[in-house]
KOLMAR-68884 format. One line per field, with one value per residue (C-alpha): x, y, z; residue in one letter. Coordinates in steps of 0.1 Angstrom, whole numbers. Layout:
BEGIN
u = X ...;
v = Y ...;
w = Z ...;
rest = A ...;
//
This chain:
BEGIN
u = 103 86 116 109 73 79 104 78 54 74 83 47 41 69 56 26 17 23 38 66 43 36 70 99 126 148 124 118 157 152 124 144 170 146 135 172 179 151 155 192 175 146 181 198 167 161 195 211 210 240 230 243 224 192 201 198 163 143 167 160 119 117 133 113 82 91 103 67 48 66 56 27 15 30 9 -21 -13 -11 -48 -61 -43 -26 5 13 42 35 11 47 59 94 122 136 110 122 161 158 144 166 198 186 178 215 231 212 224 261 258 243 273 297 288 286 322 335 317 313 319 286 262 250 250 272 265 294 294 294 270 238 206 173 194 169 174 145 162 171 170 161 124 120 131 106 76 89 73 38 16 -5 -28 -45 -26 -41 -53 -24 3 -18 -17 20 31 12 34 69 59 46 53 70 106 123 133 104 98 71 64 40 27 14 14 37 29 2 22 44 75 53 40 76 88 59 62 101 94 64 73 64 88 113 109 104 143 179 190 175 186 169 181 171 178 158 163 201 210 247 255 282 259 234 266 277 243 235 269 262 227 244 275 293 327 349 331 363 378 347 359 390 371 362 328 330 346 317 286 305 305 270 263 285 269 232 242 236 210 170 170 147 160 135 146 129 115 129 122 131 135 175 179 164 186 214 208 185 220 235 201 211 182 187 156 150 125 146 120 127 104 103 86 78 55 61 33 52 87 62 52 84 100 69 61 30 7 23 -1 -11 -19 -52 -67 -83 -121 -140 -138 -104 -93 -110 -98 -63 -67 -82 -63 -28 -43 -58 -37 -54 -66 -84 -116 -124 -148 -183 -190 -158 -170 -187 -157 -134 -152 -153 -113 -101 -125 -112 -73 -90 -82 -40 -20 9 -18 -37 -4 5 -29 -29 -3 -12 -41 -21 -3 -37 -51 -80 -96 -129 -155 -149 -106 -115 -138 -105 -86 -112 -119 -71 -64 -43 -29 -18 -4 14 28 42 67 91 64 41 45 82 78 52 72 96 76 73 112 116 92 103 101 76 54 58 37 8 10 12 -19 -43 -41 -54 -91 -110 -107 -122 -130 -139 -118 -132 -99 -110 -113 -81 -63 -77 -63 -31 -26 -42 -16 14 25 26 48 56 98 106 98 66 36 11 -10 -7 -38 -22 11 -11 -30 4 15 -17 -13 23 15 -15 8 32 8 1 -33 -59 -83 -116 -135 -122 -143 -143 -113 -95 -93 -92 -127 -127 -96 -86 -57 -53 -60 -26 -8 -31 -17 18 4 -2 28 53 28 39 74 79 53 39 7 -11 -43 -61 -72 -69 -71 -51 -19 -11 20 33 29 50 60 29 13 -12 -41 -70 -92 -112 -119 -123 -141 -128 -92 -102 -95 -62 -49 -13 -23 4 -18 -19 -42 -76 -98 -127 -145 -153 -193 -195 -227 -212 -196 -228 -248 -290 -306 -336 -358 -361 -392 -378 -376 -335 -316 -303 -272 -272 -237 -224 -200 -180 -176 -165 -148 -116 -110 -98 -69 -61 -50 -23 -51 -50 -75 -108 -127 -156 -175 -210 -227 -261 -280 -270 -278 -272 -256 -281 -260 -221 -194 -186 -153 -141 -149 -115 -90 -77 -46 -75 -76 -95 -130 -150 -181 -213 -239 -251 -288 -287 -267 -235 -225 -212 -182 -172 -153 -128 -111 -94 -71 -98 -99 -122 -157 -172 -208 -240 -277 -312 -319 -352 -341 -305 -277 -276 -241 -241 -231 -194 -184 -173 -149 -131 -106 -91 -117 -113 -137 -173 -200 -225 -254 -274 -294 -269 -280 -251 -261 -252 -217 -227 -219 -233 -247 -210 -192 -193 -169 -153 -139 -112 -99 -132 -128 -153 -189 -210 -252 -256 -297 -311 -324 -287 -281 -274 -255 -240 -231 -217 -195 -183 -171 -146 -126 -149 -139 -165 -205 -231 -270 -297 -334 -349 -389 -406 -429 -409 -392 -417 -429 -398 -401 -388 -354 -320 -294 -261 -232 -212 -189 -179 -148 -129 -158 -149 -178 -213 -243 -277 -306 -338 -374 -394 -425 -407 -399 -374 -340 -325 -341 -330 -291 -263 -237 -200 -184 -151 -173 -161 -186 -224 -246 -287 -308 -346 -354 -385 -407 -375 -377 -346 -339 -328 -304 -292 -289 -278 -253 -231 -228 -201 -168 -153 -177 -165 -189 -229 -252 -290 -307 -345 -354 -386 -389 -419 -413 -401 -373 -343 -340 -302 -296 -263 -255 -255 -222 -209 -175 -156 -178 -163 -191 -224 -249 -286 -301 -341 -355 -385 -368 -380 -366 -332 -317 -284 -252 -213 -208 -230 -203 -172 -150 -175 -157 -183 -221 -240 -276 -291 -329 -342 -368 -389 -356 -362 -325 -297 -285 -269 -246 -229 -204 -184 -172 -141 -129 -160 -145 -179 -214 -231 -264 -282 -318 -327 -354 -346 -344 -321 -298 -301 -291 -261 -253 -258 -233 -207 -210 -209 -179 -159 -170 -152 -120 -127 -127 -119 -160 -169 -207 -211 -249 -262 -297 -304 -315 -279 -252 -225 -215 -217 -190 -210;
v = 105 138 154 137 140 176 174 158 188 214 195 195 230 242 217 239 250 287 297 314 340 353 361 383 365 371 352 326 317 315 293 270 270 256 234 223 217 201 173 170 165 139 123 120 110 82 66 72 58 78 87 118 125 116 139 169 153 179 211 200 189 230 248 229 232 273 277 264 290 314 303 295 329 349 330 338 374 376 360 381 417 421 429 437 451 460 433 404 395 406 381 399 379 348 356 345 307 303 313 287 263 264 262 234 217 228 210 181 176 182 149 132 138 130 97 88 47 48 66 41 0 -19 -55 -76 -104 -86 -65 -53 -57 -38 -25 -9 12 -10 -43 -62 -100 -100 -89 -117 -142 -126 -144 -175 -190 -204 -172 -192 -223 -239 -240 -278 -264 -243 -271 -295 -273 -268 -307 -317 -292 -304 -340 -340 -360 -335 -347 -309 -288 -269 -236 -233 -197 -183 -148 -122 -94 -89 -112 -133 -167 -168 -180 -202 -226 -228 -238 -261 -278 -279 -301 -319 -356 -371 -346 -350 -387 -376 -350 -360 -331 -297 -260 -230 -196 -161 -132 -102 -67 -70 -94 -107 -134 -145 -154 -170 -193 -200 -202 -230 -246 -248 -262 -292 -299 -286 -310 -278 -248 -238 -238 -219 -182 -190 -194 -171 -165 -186 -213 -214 -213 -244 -263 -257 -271 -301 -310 -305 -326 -360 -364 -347 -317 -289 -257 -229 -193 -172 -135 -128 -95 -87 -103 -94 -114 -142 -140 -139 -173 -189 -202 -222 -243 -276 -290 -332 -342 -359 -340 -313 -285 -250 -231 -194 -167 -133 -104 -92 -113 -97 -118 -146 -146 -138 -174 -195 -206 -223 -204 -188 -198 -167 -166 -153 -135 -154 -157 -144 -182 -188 -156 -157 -197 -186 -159 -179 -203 -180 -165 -199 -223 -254 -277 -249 -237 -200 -182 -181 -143 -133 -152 -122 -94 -119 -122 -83 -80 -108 -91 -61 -77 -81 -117 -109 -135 -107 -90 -119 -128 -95 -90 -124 -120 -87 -104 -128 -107 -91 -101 -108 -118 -99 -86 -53 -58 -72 -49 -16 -38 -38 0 12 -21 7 21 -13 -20 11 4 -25 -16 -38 -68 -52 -22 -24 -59 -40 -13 -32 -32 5 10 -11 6 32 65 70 50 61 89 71 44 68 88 55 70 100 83 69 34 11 35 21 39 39 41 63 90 76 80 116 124 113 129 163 157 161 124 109 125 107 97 116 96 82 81 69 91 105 84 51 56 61 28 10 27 13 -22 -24 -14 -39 -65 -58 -68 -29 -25 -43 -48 -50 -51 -56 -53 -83 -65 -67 -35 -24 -9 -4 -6 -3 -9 -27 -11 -20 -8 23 30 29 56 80 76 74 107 123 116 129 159 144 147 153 135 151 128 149 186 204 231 247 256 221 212 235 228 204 211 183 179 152 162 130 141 174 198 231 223 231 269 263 252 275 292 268 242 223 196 194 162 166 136 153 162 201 207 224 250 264 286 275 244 240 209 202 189 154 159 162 191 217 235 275 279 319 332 345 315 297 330 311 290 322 316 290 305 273 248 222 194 199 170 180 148 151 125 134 118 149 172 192 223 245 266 261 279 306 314 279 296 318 289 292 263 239 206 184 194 170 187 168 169 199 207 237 239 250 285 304 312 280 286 307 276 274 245 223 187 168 179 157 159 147 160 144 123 141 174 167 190 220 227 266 276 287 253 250 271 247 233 212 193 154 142 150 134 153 129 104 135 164 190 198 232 241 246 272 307 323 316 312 298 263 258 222 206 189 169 156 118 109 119 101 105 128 138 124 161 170 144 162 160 190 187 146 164 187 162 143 127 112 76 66 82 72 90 92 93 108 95 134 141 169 141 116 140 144 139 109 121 106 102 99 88 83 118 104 79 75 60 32 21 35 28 39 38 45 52 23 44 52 39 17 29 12 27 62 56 55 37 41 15 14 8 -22 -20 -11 -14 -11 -6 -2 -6 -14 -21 -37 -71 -90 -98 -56 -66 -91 -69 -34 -48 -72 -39 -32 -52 -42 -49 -72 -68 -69 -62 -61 -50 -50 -51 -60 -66 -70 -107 -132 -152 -144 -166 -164 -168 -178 -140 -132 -129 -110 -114 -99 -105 -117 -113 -116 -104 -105 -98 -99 -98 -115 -144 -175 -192 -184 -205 -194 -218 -216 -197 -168 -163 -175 -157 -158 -163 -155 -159 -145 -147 -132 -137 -147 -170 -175 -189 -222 -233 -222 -230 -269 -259 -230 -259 -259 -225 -232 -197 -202 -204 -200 -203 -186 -185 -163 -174 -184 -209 -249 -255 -233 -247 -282 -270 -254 -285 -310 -289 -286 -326 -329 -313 -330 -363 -348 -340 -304 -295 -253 -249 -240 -235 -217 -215 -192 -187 -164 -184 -204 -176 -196 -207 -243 -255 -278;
w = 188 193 179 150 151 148 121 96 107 100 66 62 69 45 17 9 -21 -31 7 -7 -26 9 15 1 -16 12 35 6 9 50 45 23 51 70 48 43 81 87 65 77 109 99 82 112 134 110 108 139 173 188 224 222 197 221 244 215 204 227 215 183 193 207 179 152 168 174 138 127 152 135 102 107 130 102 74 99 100 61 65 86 72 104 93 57 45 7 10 17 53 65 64 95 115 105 118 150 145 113 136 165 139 125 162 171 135 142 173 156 135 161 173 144 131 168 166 133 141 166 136 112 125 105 97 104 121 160 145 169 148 158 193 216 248 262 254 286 283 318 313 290 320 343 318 315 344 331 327 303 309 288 253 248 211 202 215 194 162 168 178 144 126 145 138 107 79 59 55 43 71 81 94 121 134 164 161 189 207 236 268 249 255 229 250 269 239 227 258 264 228 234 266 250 256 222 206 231 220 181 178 185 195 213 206 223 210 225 199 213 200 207 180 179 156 171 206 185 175 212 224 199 201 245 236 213 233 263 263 236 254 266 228 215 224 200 174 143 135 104 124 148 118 102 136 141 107 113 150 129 93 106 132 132 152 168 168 188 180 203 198 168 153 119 82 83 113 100 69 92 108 86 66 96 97 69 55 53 46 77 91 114 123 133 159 156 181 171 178 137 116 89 101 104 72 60 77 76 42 50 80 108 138 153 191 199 232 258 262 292 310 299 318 349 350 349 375 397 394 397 431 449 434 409 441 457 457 456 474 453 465 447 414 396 406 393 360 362 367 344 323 321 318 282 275 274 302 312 328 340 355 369 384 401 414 433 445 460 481 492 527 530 500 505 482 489 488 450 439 447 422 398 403 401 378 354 382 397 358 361 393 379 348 347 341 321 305 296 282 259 253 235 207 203 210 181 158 126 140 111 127 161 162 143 173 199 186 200 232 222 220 252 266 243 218 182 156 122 102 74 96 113 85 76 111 107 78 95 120 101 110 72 46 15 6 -27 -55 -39 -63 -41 -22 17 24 8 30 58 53 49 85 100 82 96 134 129 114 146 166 182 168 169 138 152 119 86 48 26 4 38 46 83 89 128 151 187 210 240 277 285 253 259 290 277 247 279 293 271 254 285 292 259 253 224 240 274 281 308 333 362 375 348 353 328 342 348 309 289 251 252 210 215 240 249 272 284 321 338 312 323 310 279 287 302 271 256 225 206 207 176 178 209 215 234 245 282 284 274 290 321 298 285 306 299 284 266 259 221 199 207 243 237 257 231 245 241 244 253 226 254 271 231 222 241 209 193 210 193 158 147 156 131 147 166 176 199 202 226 240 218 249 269 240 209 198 185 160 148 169 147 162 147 110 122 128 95 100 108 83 102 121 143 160 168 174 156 151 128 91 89 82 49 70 73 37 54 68 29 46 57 47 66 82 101 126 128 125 132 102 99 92 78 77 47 34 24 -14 -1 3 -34 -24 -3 -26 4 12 7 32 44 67 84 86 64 47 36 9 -13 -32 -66 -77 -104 -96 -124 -162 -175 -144 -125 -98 -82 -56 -69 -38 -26 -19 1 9 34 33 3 -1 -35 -38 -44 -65 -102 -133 -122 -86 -99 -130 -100 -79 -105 -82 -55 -47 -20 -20 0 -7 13 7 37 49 40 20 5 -11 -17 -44 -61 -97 -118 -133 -147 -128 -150 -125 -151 -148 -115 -133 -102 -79 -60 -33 -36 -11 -17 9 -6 1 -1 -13 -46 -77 -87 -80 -107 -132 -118 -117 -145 -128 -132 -150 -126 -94 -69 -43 -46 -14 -23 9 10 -29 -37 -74 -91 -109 -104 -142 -135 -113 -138 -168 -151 -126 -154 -173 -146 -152 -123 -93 -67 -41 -42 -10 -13 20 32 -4 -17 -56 -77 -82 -61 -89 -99 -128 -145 -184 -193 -202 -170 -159 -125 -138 -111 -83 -50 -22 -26 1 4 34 43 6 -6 -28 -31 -61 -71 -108 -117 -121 -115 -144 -133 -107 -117 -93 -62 -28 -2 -5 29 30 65 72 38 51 18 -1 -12 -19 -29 -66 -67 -90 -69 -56 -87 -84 -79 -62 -34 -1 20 22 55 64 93 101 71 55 69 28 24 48 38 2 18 34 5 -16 8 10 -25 -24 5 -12 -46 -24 -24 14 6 8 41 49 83 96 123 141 163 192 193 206 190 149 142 117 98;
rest = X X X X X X X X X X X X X X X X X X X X X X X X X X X X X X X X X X X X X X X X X X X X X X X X X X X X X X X X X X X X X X X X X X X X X X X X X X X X X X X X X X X X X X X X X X X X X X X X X X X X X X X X X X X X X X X X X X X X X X X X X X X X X X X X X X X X X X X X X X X X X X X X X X X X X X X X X X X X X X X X X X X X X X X X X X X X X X X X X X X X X X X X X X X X X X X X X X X X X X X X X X X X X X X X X X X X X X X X X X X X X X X X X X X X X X X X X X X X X X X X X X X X X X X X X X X X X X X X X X X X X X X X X X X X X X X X X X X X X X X X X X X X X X X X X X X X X X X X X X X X X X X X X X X X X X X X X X X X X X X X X X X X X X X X X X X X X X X X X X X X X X X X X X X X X X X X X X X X X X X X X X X X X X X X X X X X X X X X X X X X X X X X X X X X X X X X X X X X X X X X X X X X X X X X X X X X X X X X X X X X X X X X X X X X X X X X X X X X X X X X X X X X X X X X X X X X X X X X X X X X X X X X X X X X X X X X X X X X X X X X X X X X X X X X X X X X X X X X X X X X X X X X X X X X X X X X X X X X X X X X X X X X X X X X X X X X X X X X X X X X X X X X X X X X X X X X X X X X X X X X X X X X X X X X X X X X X X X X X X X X X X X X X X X X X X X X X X X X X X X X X X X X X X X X X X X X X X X X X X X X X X X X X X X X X X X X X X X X X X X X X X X X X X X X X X X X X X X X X X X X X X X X X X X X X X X X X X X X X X X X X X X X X X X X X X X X X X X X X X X X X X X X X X X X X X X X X X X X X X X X X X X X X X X X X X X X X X X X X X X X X X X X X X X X X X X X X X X X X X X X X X X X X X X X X X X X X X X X X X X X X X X X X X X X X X X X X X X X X X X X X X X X X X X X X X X X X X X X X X X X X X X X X X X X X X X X X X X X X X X X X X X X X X X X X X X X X X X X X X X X X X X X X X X X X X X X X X X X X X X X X X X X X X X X;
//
């Protein structure tokens, strides 16, 4: 995988524009040798699973990753006029890699034409499907006893499925991540007496990564009848699928294929499965929702995580047995450690069972595990993290990297996936297939909705569009990140007293312990996290106006980054509790390979040289709200940048240069807490391709005596999502802005001295908004009264939260394509509109604290509705005094 990994990079690095004007056209042909042999290599690495060919993957993961030092170094000497020849690099300097590149390649092929047969899988009928180096059917054995207690609900949903009335063969899958259960409901509906009762006859198939059809056969045939075993190795293929067929024509059957991972698979067996309408079921377990899907016409039923008591239940019960009591003083540490299994039975299992087998079981013997429960996971592969592992062993190599890359973050650490995504694509990990037309960042969201759909990561918080806003991995598929990182110098995380010397050929480095590794790092370093408090590494400390420390760091001590000249990602994240920086690291502003920048907190603006880093595309930090963050006039000369957040108040200056000349940036996607002060025709008509803005409007007085002007959004065609948090002191926003007429999303926070026929009349005038929010609002009226013109045609969710509404009149056909209406903490709302039940597209009315009105309205509609036969409407209702939703 690394091999690959650095494959794409190189690729990557090659694939920028106008790199062959730095060179002479001797070197220009060396670099598209390179080019050349590199993409035989991602070929090969993509198609073949040749073990020879493994062994070559770290010759080929050195030579790649030394061709791109040399390309890169000599792109960084061009930069910095080191070493000019005529003003072009010498293709001499490129000999060398170009000559170990083509070895490595003839030794590649070597192999491939002595073992051409073992290259490419075939897919006849002994054909292995999805073969992993990690497959051993014996791992899966080593789960099967009952790791899980407590599937009353799930068995429930799954018997009404097997038994139901439906008289076509149907499909039933379950859905989860590795040791969630999966095996364990199957087995437990398979041995559930009313369907043992309900089926004539029983089949239980294992497929696995090593798929042969022809065992699939014989395993089936075994199941059904045992008396022509002997006479079953004769037999052709095609021989056995029709006697399968014959044993299943006449009587109702229940066939369980267990872990089944891909759509090809299924298509192999799914044939040998006859449907008599008679009410034959087949049971399906897989860790791919997409295979789920892909089976399961209806809805897969997806396994979820146990709860806190469901976890410590099953623990406790696993180490002292169901008819024993356990001692009350280990109640609380037991909470702790099935709390920190994170609700996933393997581990429960695993870690019950290690508790067993300690003596005595005292407070302090339980509190250890709590403290080395990774290290007793680790200590225990075979059960835990190979059983995970055979997910990743299974994934694309294209996806490999992006999965891996998790454990670069701390434990429990909440990604936000924009800036995922930006990373990723700063990495070198996404590179489009030729042909593509959709962008790096929309390949990039389809790798993260396929390692989410496998059941890898974890989608913590999705927005109503269901896009993934905040994701996460498992502690136990984290831990496997590190190692497997390790063992195959994708990446190092430092956890412990660093040497260098121990961690050669190592490009990528998280430092989440031990702060002083961050000077032992090799120069080749690629990419650095920092999530380790910096404080020690500056020499004095100051207390700020808000009692904060402000860290003075020594430019000796930082000049060590220099170092780093083929640095392409810096995240330098500080706890702000601790302190701030007090000025930008200059020596950053000389990492020209950088694309992706991560500093915070910062309490000064950021420096004119920050323009020298012509490659950057993201720039990320944060300021103090109250004095925001000032971009200097140089940064219109960025032409990479595609992402920006510093803060909710950031000054954008200017673009114009002179009288005659006004400069863009064309790539700039996103910008998060722009200052109203920068908001201008000019700087909007000089953004054209921003998809998402946020603006802020700080609580100074420099700006609360801003004059009234037009806004005219209009130049901005391509924006997507747009929030604006205002100052309540002003005037009407509304009045202020010329909205896009493409805009989807549009969040309005803190607006004041609006009347809400406004929000009528402006907001219809956008065809294609699909989501409204209204936040801590207060208008100059209290009734939003609804003519028949006005229509939110496209509208999907509707949110208003703590406004000063009281009557609402509006009817279906205001909203005729509303799905979701929230209302948090509108306590003056007298009802909500009767008439909102006949939309047909509604799926859900919720209500947080709101007026007792309000939520009777809610109710009688939803009854309105069930009475009609429409039971799609769901109305949830929450107050903050009951912890848990009532369903009503």
């Amino acid at each position: 995988m690394a091999a690959y990994t650095a494959v794409i990079s190189l690729l990557q690095t090659l694939d920028q524009p106008n790199i062959s004007e730095l060179f002479h056209d001797h070197t220009t042909e060396m670099l598209d040798s390179l080019r050349a042999t590199a993409e035989y290599f991602q070929d090969v690495l993509e198609n073949s699973s040749n073990e020879k060919i493994k062994s070559l993957e770290e010759d080929i993961r050195v030579v790649v990753s030394e061709a791109e030092d040399v390309v890169e170094m000599k792109i960084s000497k061009v930069i910095e006029e080191l070493s000019w020849t005529f003003g072009i690099l010498q293709h001499q300097d490129m000999l060398p890699v170009v000559e170990k590149m083509d070895t490595t390649k003839k030794q590649v092929m070597e192999i491939l034409s002595h073992d051409a047969d073992q290259i490419l899988e075939t897919s006849d009928g002994d054909s292995l499907i999805g073969a992993s180096s990690m497959s051993d059917p014996m791992l899966s054995d080593q789960l099967k006893d009952d790791i899980v207690q407590g599937l009353d609900g799930d068995l429930k949903i799954i018997d009404k499925r097997l038994r139901g009335p439906t008289s076509d063969l149907d499909i039933v899958t379950i859905s989860g991540m590795g040791g969630i259960g999966k095996t364990t409901l199957a087995k437990k509906a398979y041995d559930h007496l009313p369907i043992r009762y309900h089926f004539d006859i029983f089949v239980w198939v294992t497929i696995s990564q090593e798929f042969r059809y022809r065992n699939v056969l014989l395993e089936a045939l075994h199941c059904i009848s045992k008396k022509n075993a002997k006479h079953y190795d004769k037999m052709e293929d095609n021989e056995l699928a029709d006697l399968v067929q014959k044993n299943l024509k006449g009587p109702r059957y229940l066939i369980v294929v267990d872990d089944i991972w891909s759509r090809d698979v299924w298509d192999s067996i799914s044939q040998i499965f006859p449907n008599r309408n008679n009410g034959s079921r087949v049971l399906l377990t897989t860790r791919e929702t997409d295979v789920a899907m892909y089976a399961d016409t209806c809805s897969p039923h997806k396994m979820n995580l146990l709860n806190l008591d469901s976890s410590w239940k099953l623990l406790r019960d696993k180490v002292f047995g169901l008819e024993h009591d356990h001692p009350p003083e280990l109640d609380e540490i037991g909470k702790t450690i099935a709390g920190k299994c994170q609700g996933l039975p393997l581990i429960i299992s695993v870690i019950a069972g290690h508790l067993s087998k300690t003596v005595p079981k005292t407070l302090l013997n339980w509190k250890y595990v709590a403290q080395t429960l990774s290290e007793i996971i680790a200590s225990n592969p075979n059960k835990c993290l190979a059983v995970l592992g055979l997910s990743y062993h299974h994934l694309p190599n294209r996806l490999k990297p992006c999965f891996l890359s998790m454990g670069d973050f701390p434990e429990d650490f909440q990604v936000d996936t924009r800036r995922l995504i930006q990373l990723w694509i700063a990495e070198g990990f996404i590179r489009k297939s030729s042909g593509c037309r959709e962008s790096l960042e929309e390949v990039a969201e389809h790798c993260l909705e396929d390692l989410i759909s496998r059941n890898l990561i974890m989608a913590r918080k999705r927005r109503f569009n269901g896009e993934v806003k905040v994701c996460g991995i498992h502690d136990v598929l984290r831990e496997f990140c590190l190692l497997e990182a390790e063992m195959t110098k994708f990446t190092h995380v430092v956890r412990a007293p660093f040497s260098p010397a121990k961690k050669h050929n190592v490009r990528r480095f998280s430092i989440q312990e031990c702060h002083y590794a961050i000077k032992k790092l090799p120069p080749v370093t690629r990419s650095m996290y920092c999530f380790y408090p910096l404080h020690l590494l500056f020499e004095s400390r100051t207390a700020s106006p808000w009692k904060l420390p402000i860290i003075h760091y020594d430019p000796i001590t930082l000049g060590f980054l220099s170092r780093f000249n083929l640095l392409r990602v810096l995240v330098i994240i500080h706890d702000e509790l601790r302190g701030w920086f007090d000025s930008f690291p200059l020596v950053i502003t000389k990492l020209f390979h950088l694309r992706y920048l991560h500093v915070e907190p910062l309490s000064r603006n950021i420096p004119e040289s920050i323009s020298e880093l012509l490659n950057l595309q993201t720039l990320i930090s944060s300021c103090s709200p109250l004095l925001g963050m000032k971009l200097p006039s140089k940064i219109w000369l960025m032409k990479n940048l595609k992402y920006i957040s510093l803060g909710r108040n950031t000054y954008l200056p200017s673009p114009r240069i002179n009288k005659n000349l006004v400069t863009v940036m064309p790539n700039l996607e996103k910008f998060f807490g722009l200052c109203y002060t920068s908001c201008t025709n000019e700087v909007f008509s000089s953004i054209p391709n921003l998809k998402i803005l946020t603006i802020h409007v700080a609580f100074t007085f420099k700006e609360a005596i801003v004059p009234y002007r037009l806004l005219d959004m209009s130049s901005l065609r391509k924006l997507e999502a747009f929030k604006l948090s205002w100052n309540k002191n002003w005037e009407n926003p509304i009045k202020r802005f010329v909205f896009p007429t493409l805009l989807r999303r549009l969040t309005l926070t803190f607006c004041s001295k609006f009347i809400w026929e406004e929000i009528s009349s402006t907001f219809i005038m956008l065809p294609n908004l699909e989501k409204l929010k209204l936040k801590y609002c207060g208008a100059d009226d209290d009734a939003w009264i609804m003519s028949d013109k006005d229509i939110f045609k496209s509208l999907k969710l509707l949110l208003l939260s703590e406004l000063n509404l009281k009557r609402w009149e509006a009817s279906s056909d205001n909203f005729p394509n509303l799905k979701r209406l929230v209302l948090k903490k509108c306590e003056d709302l007298q009802e909500i509109p009767t008439d909102f039940g006949e939309i047909c597209t509604l799926e859900s009315i919720e209500l947080h604290d709101c007026s007792a009105t309000s939520e009777d309205s809610a109710r009688n509609i939803e009854q309105e509705q069930e009475d009609m036969g429409n039971n799609i409407l769901k109305v949830y209702i929450h107050n903050s005094h009951i912890e848990e939703w009532k369903l009503i």
